[in-house]
C-alpha positions as CSV (number, residue, x, y, z in Angstrom):
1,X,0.0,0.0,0.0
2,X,1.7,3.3,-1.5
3,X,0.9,7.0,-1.3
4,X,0.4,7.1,-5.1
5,X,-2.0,3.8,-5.0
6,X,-4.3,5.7,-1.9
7,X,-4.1,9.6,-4.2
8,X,-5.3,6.7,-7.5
9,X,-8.4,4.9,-4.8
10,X,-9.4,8.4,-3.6
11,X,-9.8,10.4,-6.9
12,X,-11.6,7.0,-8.3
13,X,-13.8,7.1,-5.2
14,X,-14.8,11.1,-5.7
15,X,-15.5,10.7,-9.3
16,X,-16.8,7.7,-9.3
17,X,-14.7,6.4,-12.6
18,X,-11.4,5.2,-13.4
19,X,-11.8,7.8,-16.6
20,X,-12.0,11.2,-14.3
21,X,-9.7,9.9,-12.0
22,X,-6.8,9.3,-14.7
23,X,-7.9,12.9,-16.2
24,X,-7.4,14.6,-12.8
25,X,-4.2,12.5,-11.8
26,X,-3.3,13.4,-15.6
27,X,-2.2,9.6,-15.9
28,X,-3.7,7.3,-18.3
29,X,-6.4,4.8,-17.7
30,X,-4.6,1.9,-17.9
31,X,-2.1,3.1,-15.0
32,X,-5.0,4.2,-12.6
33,X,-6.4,1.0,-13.0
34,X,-3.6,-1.0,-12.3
35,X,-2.8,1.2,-9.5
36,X,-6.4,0.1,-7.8
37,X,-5.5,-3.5,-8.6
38,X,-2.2,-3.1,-7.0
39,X,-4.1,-1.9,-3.8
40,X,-6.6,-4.3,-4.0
41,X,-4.7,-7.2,-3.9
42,X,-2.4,-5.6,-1.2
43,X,-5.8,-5.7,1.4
44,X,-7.1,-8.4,0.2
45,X,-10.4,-7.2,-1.1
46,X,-12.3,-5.8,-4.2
47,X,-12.6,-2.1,-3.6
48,X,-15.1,-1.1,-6.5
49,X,-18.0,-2.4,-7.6
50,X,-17.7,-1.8,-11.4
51,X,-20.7,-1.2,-14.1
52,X,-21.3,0.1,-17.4
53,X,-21.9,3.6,-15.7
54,X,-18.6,4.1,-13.6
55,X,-17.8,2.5,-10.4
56,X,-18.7,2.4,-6.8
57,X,-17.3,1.7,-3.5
58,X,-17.7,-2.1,-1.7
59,X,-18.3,-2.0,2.5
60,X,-14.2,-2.6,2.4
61,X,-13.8,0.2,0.0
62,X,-16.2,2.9,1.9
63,X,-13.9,2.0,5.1
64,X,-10.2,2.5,3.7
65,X,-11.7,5.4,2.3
66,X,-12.0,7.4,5.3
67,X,-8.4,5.6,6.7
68,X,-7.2,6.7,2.8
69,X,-8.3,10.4,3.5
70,X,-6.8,10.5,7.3
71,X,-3.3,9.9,5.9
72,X,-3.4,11.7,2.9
73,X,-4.5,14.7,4.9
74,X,-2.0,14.1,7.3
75,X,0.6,14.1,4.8
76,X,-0.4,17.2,3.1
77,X,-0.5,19.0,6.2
78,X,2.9,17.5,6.8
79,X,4.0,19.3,3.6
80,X,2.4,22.3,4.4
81,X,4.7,22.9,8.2
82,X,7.6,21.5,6.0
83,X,7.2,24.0,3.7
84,X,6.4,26.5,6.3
85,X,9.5,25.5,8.3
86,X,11.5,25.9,5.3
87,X,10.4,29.4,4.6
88,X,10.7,30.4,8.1
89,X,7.2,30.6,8.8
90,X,7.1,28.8,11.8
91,X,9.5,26.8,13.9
92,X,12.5,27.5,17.0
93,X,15.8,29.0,16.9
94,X,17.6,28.1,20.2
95,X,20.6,30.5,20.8
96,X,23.0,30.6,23.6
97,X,25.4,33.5,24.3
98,X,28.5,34.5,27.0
99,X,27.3,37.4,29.1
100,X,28.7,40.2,27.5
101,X,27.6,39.1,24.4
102,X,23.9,39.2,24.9
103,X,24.6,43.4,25.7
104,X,24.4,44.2,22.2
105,X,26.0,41.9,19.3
106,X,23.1,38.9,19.9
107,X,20.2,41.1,21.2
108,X,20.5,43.2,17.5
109,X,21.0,39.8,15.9
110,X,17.8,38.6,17.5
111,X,15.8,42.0,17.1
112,X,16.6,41.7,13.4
113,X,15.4,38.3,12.5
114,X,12.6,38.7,14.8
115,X,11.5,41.9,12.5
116,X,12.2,39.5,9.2
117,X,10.3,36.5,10.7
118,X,8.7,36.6,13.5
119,X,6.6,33.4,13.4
120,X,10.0,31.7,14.3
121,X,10.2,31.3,18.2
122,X,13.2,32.5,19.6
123,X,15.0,31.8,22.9
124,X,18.5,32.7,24.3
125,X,20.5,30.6,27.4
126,X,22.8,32.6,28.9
127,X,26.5,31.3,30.5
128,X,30.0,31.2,29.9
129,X,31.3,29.2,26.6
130,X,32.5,26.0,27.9
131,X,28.7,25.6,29.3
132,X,27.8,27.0,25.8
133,X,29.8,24.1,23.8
134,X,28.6,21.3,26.2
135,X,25.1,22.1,25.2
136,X,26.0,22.4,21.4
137,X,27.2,19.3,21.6
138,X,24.3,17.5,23.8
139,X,21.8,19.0,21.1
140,X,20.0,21.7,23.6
141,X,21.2,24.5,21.2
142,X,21.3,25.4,17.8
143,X,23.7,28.0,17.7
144,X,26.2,29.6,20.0
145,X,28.4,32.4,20.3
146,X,31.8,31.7,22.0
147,X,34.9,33.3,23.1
148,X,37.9,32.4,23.0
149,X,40.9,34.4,24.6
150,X,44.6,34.7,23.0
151,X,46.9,31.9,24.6
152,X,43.9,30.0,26.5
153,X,43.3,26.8,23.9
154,X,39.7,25.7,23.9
155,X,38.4,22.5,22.9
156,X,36.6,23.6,19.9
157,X,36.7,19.8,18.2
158,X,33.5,18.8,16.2
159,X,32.2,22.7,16.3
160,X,31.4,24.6,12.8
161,X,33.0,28.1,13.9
162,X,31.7,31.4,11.7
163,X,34.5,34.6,12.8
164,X,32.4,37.0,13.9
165,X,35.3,40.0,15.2
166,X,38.3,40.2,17.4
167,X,37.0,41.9,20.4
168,X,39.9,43.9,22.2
169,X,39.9,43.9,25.8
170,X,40.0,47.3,27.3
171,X,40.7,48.7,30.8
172,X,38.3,50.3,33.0
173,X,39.9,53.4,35.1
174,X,38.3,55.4,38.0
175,X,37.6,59.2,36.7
176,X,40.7,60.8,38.9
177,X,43.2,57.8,37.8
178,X,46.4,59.0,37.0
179,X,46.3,57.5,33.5
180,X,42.5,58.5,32.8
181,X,43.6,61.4,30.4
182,X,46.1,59.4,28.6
183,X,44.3,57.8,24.7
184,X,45.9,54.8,25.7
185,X,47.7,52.7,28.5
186,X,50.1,49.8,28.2
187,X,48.6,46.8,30.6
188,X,52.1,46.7,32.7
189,X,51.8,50.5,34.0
190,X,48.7,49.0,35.7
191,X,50.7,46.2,37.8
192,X,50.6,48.1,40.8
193,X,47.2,48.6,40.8
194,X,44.3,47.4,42.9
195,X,42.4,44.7,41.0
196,X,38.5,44.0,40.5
197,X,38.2,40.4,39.2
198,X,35.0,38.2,38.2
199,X,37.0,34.9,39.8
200,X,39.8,34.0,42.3
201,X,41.0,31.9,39.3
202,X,42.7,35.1,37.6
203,X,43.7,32.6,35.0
204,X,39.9,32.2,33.6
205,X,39.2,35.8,33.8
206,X,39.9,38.8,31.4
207,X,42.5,39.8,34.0
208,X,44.2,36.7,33.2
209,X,46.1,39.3,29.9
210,X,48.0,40.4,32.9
211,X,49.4,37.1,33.5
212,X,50.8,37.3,29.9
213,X,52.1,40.6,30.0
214,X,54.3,39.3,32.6
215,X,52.7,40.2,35.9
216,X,50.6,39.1,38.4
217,X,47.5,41.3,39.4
218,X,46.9,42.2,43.1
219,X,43.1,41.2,43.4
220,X,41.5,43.3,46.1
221,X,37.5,42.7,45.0
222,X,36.0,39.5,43.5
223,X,32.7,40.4,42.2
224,X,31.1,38.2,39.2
225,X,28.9,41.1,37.9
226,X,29.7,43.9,35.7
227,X,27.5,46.4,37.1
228,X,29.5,45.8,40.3
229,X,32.2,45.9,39.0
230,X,31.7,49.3,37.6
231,X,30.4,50.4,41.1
232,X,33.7,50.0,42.5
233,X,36.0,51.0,39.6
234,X,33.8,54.3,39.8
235,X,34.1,54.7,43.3
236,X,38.3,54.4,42.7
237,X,38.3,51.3,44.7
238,X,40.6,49.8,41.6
239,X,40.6,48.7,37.9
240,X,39.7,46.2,36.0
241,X,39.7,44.9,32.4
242,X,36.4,44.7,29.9
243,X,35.2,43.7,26.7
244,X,34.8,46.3,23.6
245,X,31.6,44.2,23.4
246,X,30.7,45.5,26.7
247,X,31.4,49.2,26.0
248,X,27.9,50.8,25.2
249,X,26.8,49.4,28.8
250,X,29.1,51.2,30.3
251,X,28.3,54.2,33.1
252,X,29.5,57.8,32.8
253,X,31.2,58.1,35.9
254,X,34.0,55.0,34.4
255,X,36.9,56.0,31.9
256,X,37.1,53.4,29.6
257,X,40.7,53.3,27.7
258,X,42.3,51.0,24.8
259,X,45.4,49.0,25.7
260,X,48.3,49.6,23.5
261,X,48.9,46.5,21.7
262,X,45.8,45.0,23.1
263,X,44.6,41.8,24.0
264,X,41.9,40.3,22.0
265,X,40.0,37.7,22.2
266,X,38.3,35.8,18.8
267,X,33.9,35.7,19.2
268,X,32.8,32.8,16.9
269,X,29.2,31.9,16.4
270,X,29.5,28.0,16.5
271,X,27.2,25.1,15.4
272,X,27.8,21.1,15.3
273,X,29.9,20.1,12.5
274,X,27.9,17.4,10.6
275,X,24.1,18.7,12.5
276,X,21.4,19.5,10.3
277,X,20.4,22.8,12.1
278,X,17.0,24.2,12.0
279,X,16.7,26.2,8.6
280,X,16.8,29.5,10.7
281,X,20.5,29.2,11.5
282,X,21.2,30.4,7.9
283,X,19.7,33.3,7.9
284,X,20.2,34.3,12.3
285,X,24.2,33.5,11.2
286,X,23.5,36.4,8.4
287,X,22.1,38.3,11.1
288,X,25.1,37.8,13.9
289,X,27.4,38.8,10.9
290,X,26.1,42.3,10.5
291,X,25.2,43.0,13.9
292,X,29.4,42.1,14.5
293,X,30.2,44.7,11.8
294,X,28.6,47.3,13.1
295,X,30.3,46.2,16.5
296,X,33.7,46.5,14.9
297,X,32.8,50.4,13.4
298,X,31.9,51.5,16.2
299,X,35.3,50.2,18.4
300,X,37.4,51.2,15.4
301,X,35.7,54.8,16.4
302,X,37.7,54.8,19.6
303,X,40.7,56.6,20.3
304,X,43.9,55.2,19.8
């Protein structure tokens, strides 16, 4: 029993001859009939009554009739979401994102596909990128933006990694520091400073450029939050090092400098190698892409 043999029984059924039903299919008699023959034999019973005036339907063939027109309905409504899915008329994007990045670069992304197709659920889970790359890889995400700092190795194996920008890591400065009015600082004329950190483990922070321009950073404040952060950088309790991704959230009352020959740090948008993705990611990867260029112009704007 075939979808082509059920189409053939139904359009016989609703026209009552094998004649109509070829000239709707647009097969040819012969064909239509041997399609019915094919299906009668597979259930084991005549379907049609035939006469000189067309056909009719037998007791078996009024009841795979209505089992006939179940499944073809269900499969053309099947073709209908799949075409709908395709054309991004319905459907989930699942996104996850490090915390800096969901202050600007994914929140444009996901404004702008939202505006070009907003049947397509959206949702975002937040955390750093190793937690980011465990769920690429267990299937709860479809797409992620990571980071990955100069000299720290991640275990990007098995991901499918789109460039998005290098972001450079900038320094944070109360508004009376002694360097505030300089364009730019070199990170080792801040080893003397007091330090605001995210971690005690200086090594998986921003901070941890210090370690790799040669000195060790005197952490006086652990505080995981940004806004905290800035709290105590304003208040001149220390500095601390930030994101250019993180530059628009930052207060008024903080002076934000570049680093001569800055540390960067590569922001991928990442997806399982070998994964057929939802057909969204195409087009939210488009997305990512522009929303990262117009990240880029606007830290290229900054004083060197």
């Amino acid at each position: 029993m075939d979808i082509a043999g059920l189409t053939a029984f139904r359009e016989v059924a609703v026209h009552g001859s094998i004649t109509a039903a070829a000239k709707s299919l647009r097969y040819t008699q012969s064909a239509v009939s041997r399609q019915i023959a094919a299906l009668e034999e597979s259930v084991g019973a005549a379907l049609f009554d035939r006469g000189s005036r067309g056909v009719r339907l037998t007791g078996e063939g009024q009841l795979l009739l209505e089992h006939a027109e179940a499944v073809l309905d269900r499969l053309e409504t099947a073709r209908r979401n799949l075409a709908a899915l395709r054309g991004l008329n319905c459907g989930r994007l699942r996104i996850g994102a490090f915390a800096t990045a969901e202050a600007v670069l994914v929140p444009r992304a996901m404004a702008a596909f939202h505006a070009a197709h907003p049947s397509v659920e959206l949702s975002l889970s937040d955390g750093v990128s190793a937690a980011q790359i465990a769920r690429l890889r267990a299937g709860e995400l479809d797409v992620a933006v990571l980071n990955v700092h100069d000299g720290q190795p991640a275990n990007l194996a098995g991901l499918m990694l789109r460039h998005l920008l290098d972001d450079p890591i900038l320094v944070a400065l109360p508004p009376r520091h002694r360097l505030a009015t300089r364009r730019a600082v070199r990170l080792a004329e801040l080893a003397g400073e007091s330090w605001i950190a995210g971690s005690t483990a200086v090594e998986d922070t921003l901070i941890g450029a210090c370690l790799r321009s040669g000195f060790r950073p005197r952490v006086h404040y652990v505080v995981p939050e940004w806004t905290a952060k800035q709290g105590l950088v304003a208040a001149g309790l220390g500095v601390t090092l930030l994101p250019g991704l993180g530059l628009d959230a930052v207060r008024p009352d903080v002076v934000v400098k570049r680093l001569r020959a800055e540390p960067t740090r590569a922001i991928y948008a990442a997806t399982v190698e070998g994964v057929s993705g939802p057909p969204a990611v195409p087009n939210f990867l488009e997305h990512l892409a522009e929303s990262a260029a117009r990240l880029r112009r606007d830290l290229s704007a900054m004083p060197r």
